[in-house]
N, C-alpha and C positions, 0 to 999 in steps of 0.2 A: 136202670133202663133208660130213666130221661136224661141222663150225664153222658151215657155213652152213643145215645140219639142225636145231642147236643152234639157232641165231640165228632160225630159222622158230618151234620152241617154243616159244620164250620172247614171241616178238612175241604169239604168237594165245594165250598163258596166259589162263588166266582171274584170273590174279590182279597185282598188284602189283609188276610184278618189275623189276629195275634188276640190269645188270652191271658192274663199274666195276672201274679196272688200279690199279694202286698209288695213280697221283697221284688217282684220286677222280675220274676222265674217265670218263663213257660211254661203253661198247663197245657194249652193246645192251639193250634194256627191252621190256618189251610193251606194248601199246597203249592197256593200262586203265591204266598207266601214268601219261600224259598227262593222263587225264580225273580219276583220281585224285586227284592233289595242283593241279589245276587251272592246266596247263600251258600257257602259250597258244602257245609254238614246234612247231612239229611234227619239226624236225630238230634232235635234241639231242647228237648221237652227237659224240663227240671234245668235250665241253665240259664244262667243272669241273661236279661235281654243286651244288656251293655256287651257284655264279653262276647254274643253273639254279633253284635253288628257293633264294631269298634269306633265307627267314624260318624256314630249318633250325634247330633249337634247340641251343643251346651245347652241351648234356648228349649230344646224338644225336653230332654231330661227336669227343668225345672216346671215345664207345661206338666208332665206326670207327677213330680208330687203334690201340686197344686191340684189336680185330679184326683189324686188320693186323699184328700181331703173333701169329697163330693162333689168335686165340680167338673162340668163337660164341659170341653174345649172342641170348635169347627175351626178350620181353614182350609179354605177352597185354592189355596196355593200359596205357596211360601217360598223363597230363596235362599238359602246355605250357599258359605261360599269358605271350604275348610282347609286348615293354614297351610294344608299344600297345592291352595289354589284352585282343587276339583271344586265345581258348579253342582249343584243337586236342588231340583224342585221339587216339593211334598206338597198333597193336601193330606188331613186327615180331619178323622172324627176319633174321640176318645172319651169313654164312659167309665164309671166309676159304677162294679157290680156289686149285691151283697149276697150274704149267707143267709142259710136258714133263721138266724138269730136277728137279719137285718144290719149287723154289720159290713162295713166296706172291703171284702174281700180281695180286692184288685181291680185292674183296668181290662177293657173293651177294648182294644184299639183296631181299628179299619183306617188302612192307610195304604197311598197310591203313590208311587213315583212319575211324577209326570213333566220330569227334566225335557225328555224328547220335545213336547207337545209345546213347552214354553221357549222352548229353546229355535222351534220352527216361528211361533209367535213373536218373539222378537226378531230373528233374520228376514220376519216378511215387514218388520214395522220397522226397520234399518234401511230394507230396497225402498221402503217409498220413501222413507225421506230423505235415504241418499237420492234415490231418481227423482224424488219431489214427486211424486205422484198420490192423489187425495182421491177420497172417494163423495160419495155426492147422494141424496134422496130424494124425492119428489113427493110425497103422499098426497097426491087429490082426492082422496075421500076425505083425511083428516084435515088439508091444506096445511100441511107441516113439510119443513123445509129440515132435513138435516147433512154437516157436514161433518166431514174427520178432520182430524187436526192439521193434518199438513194440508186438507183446502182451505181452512182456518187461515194457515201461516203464511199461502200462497196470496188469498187477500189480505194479508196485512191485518185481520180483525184480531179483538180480544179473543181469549179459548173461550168465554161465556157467553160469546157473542148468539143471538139465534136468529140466522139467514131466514128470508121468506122468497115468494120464486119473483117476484117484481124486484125485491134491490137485489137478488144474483143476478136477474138479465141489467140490473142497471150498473152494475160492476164493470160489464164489459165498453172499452171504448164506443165514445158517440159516434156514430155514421156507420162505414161499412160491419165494422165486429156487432157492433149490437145491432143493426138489421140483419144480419146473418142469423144470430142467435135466436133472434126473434122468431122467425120464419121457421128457424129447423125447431124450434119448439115446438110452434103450432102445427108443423107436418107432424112431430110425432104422435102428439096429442090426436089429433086427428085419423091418422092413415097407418099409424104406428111404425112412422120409417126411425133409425135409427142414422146417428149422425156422426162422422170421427173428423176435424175440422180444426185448424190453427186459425185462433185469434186473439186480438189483442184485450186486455184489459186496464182500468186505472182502479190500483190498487185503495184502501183506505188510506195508506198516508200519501198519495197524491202520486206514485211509480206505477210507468207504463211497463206493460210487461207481456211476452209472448206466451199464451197458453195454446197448449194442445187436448183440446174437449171431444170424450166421446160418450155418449149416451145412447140409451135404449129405452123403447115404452115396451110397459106390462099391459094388453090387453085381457080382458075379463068380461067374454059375453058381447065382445065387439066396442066395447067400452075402455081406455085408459084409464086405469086406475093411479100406476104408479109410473115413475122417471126415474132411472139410477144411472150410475155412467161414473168413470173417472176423469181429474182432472190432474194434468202436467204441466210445472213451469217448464219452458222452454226458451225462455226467455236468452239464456247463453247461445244457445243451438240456434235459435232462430238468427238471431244477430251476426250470428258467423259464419250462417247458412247468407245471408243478405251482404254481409260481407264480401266474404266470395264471390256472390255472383257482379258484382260490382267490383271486385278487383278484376275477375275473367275479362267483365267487357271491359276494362282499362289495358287488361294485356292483351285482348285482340286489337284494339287500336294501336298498341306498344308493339306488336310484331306487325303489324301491318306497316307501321311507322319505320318500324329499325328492317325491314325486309327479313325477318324471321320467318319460314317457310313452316306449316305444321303438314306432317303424313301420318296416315295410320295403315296397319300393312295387318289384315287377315290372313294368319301363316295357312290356315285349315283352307279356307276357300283361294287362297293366293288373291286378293283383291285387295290392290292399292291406289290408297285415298289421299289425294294430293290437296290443300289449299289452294287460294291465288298465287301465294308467295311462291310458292314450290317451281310454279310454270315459269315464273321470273329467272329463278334462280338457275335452273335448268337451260334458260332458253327457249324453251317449247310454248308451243300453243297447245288449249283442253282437246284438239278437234286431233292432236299427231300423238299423245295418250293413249296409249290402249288399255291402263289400270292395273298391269302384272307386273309380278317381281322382274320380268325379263326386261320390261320397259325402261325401269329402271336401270338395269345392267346393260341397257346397250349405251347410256350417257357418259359409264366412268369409263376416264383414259384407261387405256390397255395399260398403260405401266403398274396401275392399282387396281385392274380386275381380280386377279387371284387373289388376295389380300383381303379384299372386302367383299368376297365371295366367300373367305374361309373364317370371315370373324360372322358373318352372318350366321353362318352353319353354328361357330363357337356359341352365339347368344341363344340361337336355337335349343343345342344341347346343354345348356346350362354351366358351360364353363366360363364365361364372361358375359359384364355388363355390353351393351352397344355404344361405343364414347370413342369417336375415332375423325381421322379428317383425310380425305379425298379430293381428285381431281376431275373434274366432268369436262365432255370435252361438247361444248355448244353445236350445231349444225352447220354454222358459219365457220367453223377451224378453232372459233378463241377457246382458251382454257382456263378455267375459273378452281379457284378452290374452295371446297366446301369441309365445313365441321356439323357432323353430326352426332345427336345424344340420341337416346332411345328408351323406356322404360317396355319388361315384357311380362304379358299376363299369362299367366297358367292354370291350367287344374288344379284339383285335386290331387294328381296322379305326378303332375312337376312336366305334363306336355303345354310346350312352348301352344297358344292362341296365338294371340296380337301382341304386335308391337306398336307401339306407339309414342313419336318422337318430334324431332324440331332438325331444321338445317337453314344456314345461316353462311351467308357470304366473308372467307377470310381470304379474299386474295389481296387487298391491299395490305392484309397486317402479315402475312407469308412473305407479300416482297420486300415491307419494311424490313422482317426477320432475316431474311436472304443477306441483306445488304448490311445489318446489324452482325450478322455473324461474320461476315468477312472485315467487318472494322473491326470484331475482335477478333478475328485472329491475326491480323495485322496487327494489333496492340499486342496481344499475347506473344507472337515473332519477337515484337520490335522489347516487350519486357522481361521476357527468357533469356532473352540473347544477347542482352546489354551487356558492355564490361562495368559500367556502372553500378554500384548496386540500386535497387529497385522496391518499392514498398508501397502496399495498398494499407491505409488504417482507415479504421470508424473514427465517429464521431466522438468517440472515447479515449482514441491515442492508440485500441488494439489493432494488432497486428492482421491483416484481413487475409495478405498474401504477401510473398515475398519470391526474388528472382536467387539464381546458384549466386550471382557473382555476391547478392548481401551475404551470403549464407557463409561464403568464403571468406569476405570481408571480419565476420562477425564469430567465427568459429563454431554457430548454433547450426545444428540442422535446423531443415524448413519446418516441423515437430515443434522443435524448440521454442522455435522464435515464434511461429503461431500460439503461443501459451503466454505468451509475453506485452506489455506495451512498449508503448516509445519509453516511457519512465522508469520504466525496469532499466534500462541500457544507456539510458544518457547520463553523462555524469553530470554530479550534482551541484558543479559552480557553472554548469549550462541549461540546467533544467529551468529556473524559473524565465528565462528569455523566450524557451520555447514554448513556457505555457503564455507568456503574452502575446506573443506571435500570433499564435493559434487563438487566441481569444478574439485577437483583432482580426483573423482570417474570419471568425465564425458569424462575427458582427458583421462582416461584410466593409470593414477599411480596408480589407488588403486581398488581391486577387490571388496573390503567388510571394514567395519570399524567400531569399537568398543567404545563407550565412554560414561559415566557418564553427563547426562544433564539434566534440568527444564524446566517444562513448566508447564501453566499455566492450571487449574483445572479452571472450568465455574465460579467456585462461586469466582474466584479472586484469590483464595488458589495457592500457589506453589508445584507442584510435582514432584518427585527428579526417574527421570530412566536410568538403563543402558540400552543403545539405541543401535542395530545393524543395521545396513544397507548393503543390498547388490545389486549390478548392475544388473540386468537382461538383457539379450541380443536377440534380433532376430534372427533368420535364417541366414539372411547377416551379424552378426557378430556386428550390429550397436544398442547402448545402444535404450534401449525401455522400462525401466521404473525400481522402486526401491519397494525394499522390505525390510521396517523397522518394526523390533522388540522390543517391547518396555518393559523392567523390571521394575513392580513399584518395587522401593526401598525406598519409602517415609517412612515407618514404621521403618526402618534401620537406615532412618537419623534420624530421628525423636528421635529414641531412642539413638542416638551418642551423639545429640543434648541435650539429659536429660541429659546425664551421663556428657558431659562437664559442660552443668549449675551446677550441683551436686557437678564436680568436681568445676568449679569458685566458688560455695559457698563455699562449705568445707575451701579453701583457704582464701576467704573474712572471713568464720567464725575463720579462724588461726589467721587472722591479726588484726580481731578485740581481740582475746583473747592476741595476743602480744600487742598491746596497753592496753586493761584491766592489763594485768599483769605487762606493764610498769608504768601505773598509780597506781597500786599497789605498785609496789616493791620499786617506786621511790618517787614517788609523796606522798603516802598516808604516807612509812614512815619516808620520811620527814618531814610532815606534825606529824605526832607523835610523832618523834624523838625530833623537834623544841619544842612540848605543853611538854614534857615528862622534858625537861631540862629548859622550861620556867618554871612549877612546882615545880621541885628541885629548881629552885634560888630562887619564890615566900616562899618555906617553911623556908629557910636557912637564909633569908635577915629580917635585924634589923629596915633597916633605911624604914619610909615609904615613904620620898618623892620616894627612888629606888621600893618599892613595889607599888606603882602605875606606875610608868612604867613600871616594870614589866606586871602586869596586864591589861597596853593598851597594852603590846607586844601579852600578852597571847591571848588577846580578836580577835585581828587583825591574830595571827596563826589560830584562830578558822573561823573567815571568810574566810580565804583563805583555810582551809579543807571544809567547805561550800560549796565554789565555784566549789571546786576539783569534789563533790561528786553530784554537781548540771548537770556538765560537764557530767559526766561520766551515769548520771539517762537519759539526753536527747541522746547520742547516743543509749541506752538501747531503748528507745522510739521511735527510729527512726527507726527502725529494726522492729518492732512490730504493725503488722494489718496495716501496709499502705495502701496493696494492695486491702483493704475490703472500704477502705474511695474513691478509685479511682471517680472521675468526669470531667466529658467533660464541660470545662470552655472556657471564649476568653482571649488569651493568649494577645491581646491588652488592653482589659481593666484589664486584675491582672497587666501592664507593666504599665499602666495611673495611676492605683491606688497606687501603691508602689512608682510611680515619687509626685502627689500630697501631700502623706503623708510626706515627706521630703523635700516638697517643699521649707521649710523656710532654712535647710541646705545649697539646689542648688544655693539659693540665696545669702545665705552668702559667697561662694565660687564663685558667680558670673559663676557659669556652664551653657554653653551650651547643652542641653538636644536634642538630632534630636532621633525622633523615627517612623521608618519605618514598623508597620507590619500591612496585610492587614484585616480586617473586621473578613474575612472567615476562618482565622487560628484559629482553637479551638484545645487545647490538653488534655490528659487525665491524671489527675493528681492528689493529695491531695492539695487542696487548701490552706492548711494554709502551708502547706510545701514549692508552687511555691511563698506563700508571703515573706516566711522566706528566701528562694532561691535569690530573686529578692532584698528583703532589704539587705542581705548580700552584694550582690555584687555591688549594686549602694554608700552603706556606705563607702567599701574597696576603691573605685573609690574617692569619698570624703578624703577616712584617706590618701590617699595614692595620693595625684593630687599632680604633680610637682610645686614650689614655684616659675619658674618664668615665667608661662604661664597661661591663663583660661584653667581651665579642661573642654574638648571637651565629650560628651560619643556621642554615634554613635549606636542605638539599632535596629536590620533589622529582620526579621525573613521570611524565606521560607519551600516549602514543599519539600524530598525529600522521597523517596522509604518506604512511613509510616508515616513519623515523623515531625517535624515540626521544624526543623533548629535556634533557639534562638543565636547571634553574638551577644557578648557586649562588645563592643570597647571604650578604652577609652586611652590618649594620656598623662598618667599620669609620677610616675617614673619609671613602669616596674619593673620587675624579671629577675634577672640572671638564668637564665635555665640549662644552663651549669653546676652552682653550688648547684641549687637546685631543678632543673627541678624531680628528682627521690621522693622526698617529699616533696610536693609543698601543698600536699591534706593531710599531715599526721597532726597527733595531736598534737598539743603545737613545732607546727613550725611556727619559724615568718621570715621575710627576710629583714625589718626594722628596723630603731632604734625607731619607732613610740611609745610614753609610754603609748597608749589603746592597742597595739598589745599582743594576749594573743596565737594568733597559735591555734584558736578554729573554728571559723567561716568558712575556705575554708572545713575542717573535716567534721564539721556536712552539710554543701551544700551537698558535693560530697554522701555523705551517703543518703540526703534527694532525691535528681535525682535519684540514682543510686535503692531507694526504689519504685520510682515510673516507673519503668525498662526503665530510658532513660540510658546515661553519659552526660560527661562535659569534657571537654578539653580545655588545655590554650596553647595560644601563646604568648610571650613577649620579650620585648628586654628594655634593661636598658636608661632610661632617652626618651624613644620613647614613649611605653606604652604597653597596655594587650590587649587583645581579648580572654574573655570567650565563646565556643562554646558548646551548650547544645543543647541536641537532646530529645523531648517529643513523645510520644505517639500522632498520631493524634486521635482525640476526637469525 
């Protein structure tokens, strides 16, 4: 009957209670129990307490065996904090019961969640001391002074400091703060007024600082007994409350100064509050003011009454800020223009009150702008319309704007070329002139600057303009941007460009007709002169053994006018329809093929052959001309290899600015340059004692390159060897 009496109390407790047997099983608990630790089983009785509340904290579990072992454990509040981050505050009490026999039967436990209660305790001891707000004591029966910690921290004291009421009032600043505080002390002491008051104090480490103090007396039988009251730093707030008001009176002298007009416009009552400035700006005197929106609307010119009649409405209704500029028109006829801002206050509900704003005299900067906009559109006319081309750049070289005729010039759309600098497009044996240019523009040597330069056209092409630049300067005097002009003159070179070819030919066609008329004048009548007097000895002579030799003589002058006339028919050929035969070949394999056909030569001369060029060199050329080209010059290499070395050749080929760069190096006996460098290429010049050398073969080369519009140039030194350099057409 007492276990089951027992077990009725415990159920209907009011508190927390759990009975549990050694192994930590439920015998019985009471009701708040359940609701307590948020128990969703309603019959718990006979089951591990663990397996009932799963998320019991490690620290709690080791408290109960240590309880099961006799001993009671209190806490009046505890913090968990479990590894999925949930917060949970407990106090409890736990008792160790025993049996009939005096053994430790199990645990008592009375336990409270009291997360909420701690949880409001810290968020209200978070607000003060984010707000900085302390609390404060008085006790005049005890004459005890006490403070919270953040009045503690606000005076700068130790936490173990113990305040009394003569150095709290001597905290506060000497003169006005501390006679204030003085006074509303004794009032309250006295009469029991209560006090809410900003003043200043000096802190313990010597910081002045803005406190916000409010306090209360506790009367008792007509008597104060006690003082309580909190205290706020305010010290930011006060500063930028003092702040302000000392910036306001610097910008009421500032609009007074600059003629800055303030109005305030009561939308509800229709009453409008003009400054001094306003009557200025207006033209009006206070006395011809009537203070309604109409008043207003009778000053704006008629051209911008509906306008700022319907953006009023607009700010009313909440579709636009008020930021706008108008015309007033004075009572004397002048017309002034005005810029007005406006900020507007509403309800609750989003209806427009008050607005409240500024106006400000721009009629000098509107005529400036008047007069600014038609120089540029005058500039804009005069650099649309140029046949010139035309170009705005930064201070960078980018492209800022550009006119049709660059655009034409240049092949880019205006797209294009705004994505671009000057250095993108100039070429690059003219680029570092016009970064000194422009250095020297920027430094301020050179106002403007004139000069003949290239650049490149989209499609690759080179375009040839005289190029102006000029500095443009801001207000302050400081460089802000360039304005270049651009001359195509590409048609000008172009045509300089024909007339030199014209002229180089005329003079190749002189040289060749000096050579024709040397092999003429010399050669052929030689050759005739020789058959002419081999004839007369053939008709004159008796004896025949002399008239057959004669007749091998005759026979052998006739070959060698043969030859003369053979010579002279291949330069004629050389000269004619080459550039109709032109093709894009690989200059490696006409260089493989002209090495394999003479391969049995190389060999007999024991030559080392190294040939360097790569895959993708193709050039443009007449093909039987680069074979005749190539046999030449590897044969010369053979007639002409030094006796007492292997002949080395060395064949490399690269790309430069078009062309395709052919080196043919070879380590043989060389050429005196010195002595014959000036006709190295002419006809029936030889520079050997070699008995095949005829002075033909460098002639018809240089002729056969020069048809297919590359050159050839040599370098050599005597007993070192040669380097042929021939320039192709890339292909």
């Amino acid at each position: 009957m007492e276990a089951i009496t027992t077990n009725y109390l415990i159920k209907d407790s009011p508190a927390a209670v759990a009975v549990l047997d050694r192994s930590l099983k439920f015998i019985c608990h009471s009701d708040i129990w359940l609701k307590e630790f948020a128990i969703n089983e309603t019959d718990i009785i006979g089951k591990h307490y663990y397996k009932v509340d799963s998320n019991l904290p490690e620290e709690l579990k080791q408290i109960h065996q240590d309880c099961l072992k006799g001993n009671t454990n209190i806490n009046k509040g505890k913090k968990f904090i479990g590894a999925d981050g949930h917060v949970q505050w407990l106090k409890w009490k736990i008792n160790p019961w025993t049996d009939q026999q005096g053994d430790i039967g199990g645990l008592i436990i009375v336990q409270e969640d009291i997360t909420e209660i701690k949880r409001e305790e810290e968020l209200l001891l978070i607000a003060e001391r984010v707000a900085k707000i302390g609390g404060w004591e008085v006790d005049l029966i005890k004459n005890e002074v006490y403070w919270t910690a953040v009045t503690k921290e606000i005076h700068e004291v130790p936490a173990d400091y113990v305040p009394n009421l003569e150095e709290g009032i001597n905290f506060y600043k000497a003169g006005a703060s501390r006679d204030e505080i003085t006074a509303l002390v004794a009032d309250a002491i006295a009469e029991g007024t209560p006090w809410d008051t900003q003043l200043q104090l000096v802190t313990a480490k010597g910081k002045e600082i803005w406190v916000h103090a409010k306090g209360k007396a506790e009367i008792v039988n007509g008597k104060c007994i006690r003082l309580y009251g909190t205290f706020q730093d305010i010290d930011e707030k006060k500063k930028t409350e003092l702040k302000f008001k000392e910036a306001t009176e610097r910008l009421a002298i500032a609009t007074d100064g600059a003629g800055v007009g303030i109005w305030d416009y009561d939308i509800v009552e229709n009453n409008l509050v003009w400054d001094d400035n306003m009557y200025h700006l207006y033209g009006l005197n206070k006395a011809d003011f009537s203070g309604v929106y109409e008043a207003w609307v009778a000053s704006i010119h008629p051209d911008d009454l509906e306008r700022c009649t319907r953006e009023i409405e607009m700010v009313i209704s909440g579709e636009k800020e008020f930021d706008t500029e108008f015309r007033v028109v004075w009572p004397n006829g002048e017309v002034r223009f005005i810029r007005a801002i406006a900020v507007t206050q509403r309800d609750h509900d989003g209806k427009a009150l008050k607005m409240i704003g500024t106006n400000w005299d721009i009629t000098a900067l509107k005529r400036t702008q008047i007069e600014l906009k038609k120089s540029e559109e005058s500039f804009t006319g005069a650099f649309e319309n140029s046949a010139s081309g035309m170009a705005i750049l930064d201070l960078n070289g980018k492209l800022v704007r550009v006119n049709s005729s660059l655009c034409l010039s240049s092949g880019y759309s205006e797209e294009e070329l705004l994505n671009l600098t000057f250095q993108d497009v100039t070429h690059q044996d003219d680029l570092q002139r016009d970064l000194e240019l422009l250095d020297k523009i920027t430094k301020g040597g050179l106002e403007t600057f004139q000069y003949e330069k290239r650049f490149y056209h989209k499609n690759g092409e080179i375009v040839h303009t005289i190029v102006t630049v000029t500095a443009i300067k801001d207000i302050g005097g400081n460089l802000s941007h360039f304005i270049a002009q651009l001359l195509d003159i590409s048609s000008r070179i172009e045509a300089e460009k024909r007339l030199t070819t014209l002229i180089n030919v005329t003079k190749e066609q002189n040289n060749n007709l000096l050579n024709f008329a040397h092999i003429v004048s010399h050669n052929l009548r030689s050759h005739a002169s020789n058959l002419s007097m081999l004839t007369g000895f053939l008709l004159t002579e008796d004896s025949e053994e002399e008239k057959k030799n004669l007749e091998s003589m005759l026979n052998n002058a006739s070959d060698s006018l043969n030859e003369t006339v053979q010579h002279l028919n291949e330069v004629v050929q050389v000269k004619t329809g080459a550039l109709d035969k032109l093709n894009s070949i690989s200059l490696k394999n006409a260089v493989n093929s002209v090495e394999k056909n003479i391969s049995a030569l190389l060999k007999e001369k024991k030559a080392i052959c190294k040939i360097n060029i790569p895959k993708s060199h193709f050039v443009n050329v007449v093909p039987a001309y680069l074979d005749s080209v190539l046999l030449n010059l590897f044969t010369n290499s053979l007639k002409y290899c030094a006796a007492d070395r292997p002949l080395k050749l060395s064949i490399n080929a690269a790309k430069k600015d078009g062309y395709v760069v052919l080196k043919f190096k070879d380590n043989g006996q060389g050429i005196d340059l010195e002595r014959h460098g000036d006709k190295i290429f002419g006809m029936y010049k030889t520079f050997h004692k070699h008995k095949d050398a005829k002075g033909i073969g460098l002639f018809i080369t240089k002729n056969q390159v020069e048809a297919m519009n590359g050159k050839i140039e040599v370098e050599s030194k005597v007993d070192v060897g040669t380097t042929f350099t021939l320039h192709f057409k890339e292909g």
